[in-house]
C-alpha positions as CSV (number, residue, x, y, z in Angstrom):
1,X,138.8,-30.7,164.6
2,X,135.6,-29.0,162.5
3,X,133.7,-32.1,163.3
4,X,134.7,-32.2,166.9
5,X,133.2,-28.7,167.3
6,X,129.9,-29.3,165.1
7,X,129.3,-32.6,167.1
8,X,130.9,-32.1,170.7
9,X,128.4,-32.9,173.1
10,X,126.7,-31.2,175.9
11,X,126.8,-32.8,179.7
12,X,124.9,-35.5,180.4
13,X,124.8,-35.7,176.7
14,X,125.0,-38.8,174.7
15,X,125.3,-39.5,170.8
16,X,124.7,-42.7,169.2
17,X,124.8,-43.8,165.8
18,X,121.4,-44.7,164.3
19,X,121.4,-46.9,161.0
20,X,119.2,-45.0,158.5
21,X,115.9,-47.2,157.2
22,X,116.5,-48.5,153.8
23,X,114.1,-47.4,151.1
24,X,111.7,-49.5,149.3
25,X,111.5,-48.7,146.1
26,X,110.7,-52.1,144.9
27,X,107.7,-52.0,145.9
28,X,106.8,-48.6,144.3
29,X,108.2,-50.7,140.8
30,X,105.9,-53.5,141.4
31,X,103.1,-51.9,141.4
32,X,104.3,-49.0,138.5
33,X,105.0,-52.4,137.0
34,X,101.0,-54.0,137.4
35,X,99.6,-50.5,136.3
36,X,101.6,-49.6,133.1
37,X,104.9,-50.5,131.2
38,X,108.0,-49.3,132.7
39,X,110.4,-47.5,130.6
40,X,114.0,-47.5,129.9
41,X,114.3,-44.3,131.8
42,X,112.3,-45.1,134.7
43,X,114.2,-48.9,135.1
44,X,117.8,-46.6,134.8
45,X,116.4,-44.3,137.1
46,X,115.5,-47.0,139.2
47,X,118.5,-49.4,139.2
48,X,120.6,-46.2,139.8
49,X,119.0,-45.2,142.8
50,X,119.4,-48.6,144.0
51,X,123.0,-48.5,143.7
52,X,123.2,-45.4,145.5
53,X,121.4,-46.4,148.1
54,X,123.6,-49.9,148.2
55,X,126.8,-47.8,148.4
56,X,125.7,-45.6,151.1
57,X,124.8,-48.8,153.2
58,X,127.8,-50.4,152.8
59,X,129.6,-47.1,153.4
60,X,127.4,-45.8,156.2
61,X,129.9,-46.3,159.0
62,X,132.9,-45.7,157.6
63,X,135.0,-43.1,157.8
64,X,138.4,-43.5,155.8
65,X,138.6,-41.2,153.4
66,X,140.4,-44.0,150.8
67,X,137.9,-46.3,151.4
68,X,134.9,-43.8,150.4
69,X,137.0,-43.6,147.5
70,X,138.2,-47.1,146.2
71,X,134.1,-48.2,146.8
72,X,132.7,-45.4,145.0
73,X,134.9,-46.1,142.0
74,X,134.1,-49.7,142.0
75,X,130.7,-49.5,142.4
76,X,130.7,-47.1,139.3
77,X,132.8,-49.3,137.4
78,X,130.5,-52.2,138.1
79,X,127.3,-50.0,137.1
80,X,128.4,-49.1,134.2
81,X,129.9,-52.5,133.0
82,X,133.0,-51.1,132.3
83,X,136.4,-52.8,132.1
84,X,138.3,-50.0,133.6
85,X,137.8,-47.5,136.0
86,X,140.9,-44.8,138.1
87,X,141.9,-41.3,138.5
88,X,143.5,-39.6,135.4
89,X,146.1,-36.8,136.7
90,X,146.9,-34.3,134.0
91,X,149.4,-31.4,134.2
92,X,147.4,-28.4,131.4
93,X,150.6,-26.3,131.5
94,X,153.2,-29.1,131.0
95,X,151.2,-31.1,129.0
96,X,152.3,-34.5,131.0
97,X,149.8,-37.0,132.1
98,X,149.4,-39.9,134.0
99,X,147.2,-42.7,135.4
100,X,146.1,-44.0,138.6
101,X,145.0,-47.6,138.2
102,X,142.4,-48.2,140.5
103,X,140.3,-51.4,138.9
């Protein structure tokens, strides 16, 4: 309903969907690459951006809140190298806690 009021459109109105132009920041590391070293720092800050900007492609058009979800998880999981990645649910007052096993 918000988004139905923030985007409802006007007569003779019409709204597309324009796919945003991907950024090219391999070229920008080429050439940081011919004129000096490149860090650790710089290649992290680098390689994260580019995963960023790979998630928000792939998740440009869709709108299921689940599948925002699962995608941003695994692309985190698959950054980081890590064997496991999911939701932890904890309870503070009745101490209990659980698991959800996403990866």
């Amino acid at each position: 309903m918000f988004f139905e009021k923030l985007f409802r459109k006007k007569e003779g109105q019409t709204i597309e969907r324009v796919e945003a132009p991907s950024i090219e920041t391999t070229k920008i590391m080429e050439s940081a690459a011919n004129s000096a070293l490149i860090t650790d720092e710089q290649k992290y800050v680098h390689d994260f951006r580019m995963t960023l900007t790979g998630l928000e492609q792939r998740l440009h058009t869709s709108e299921s809140n689940e599948k925002i979800s699962m995608e941003a998880i695994k692309t985190g999981c698959d950054f980081y190298e890590a064997e496991w990645a999911g939701i932890l649910i904890a309870d503070v007052e009745t101490e209990a806690c659980g698991s959800d096993d996403l990866l």
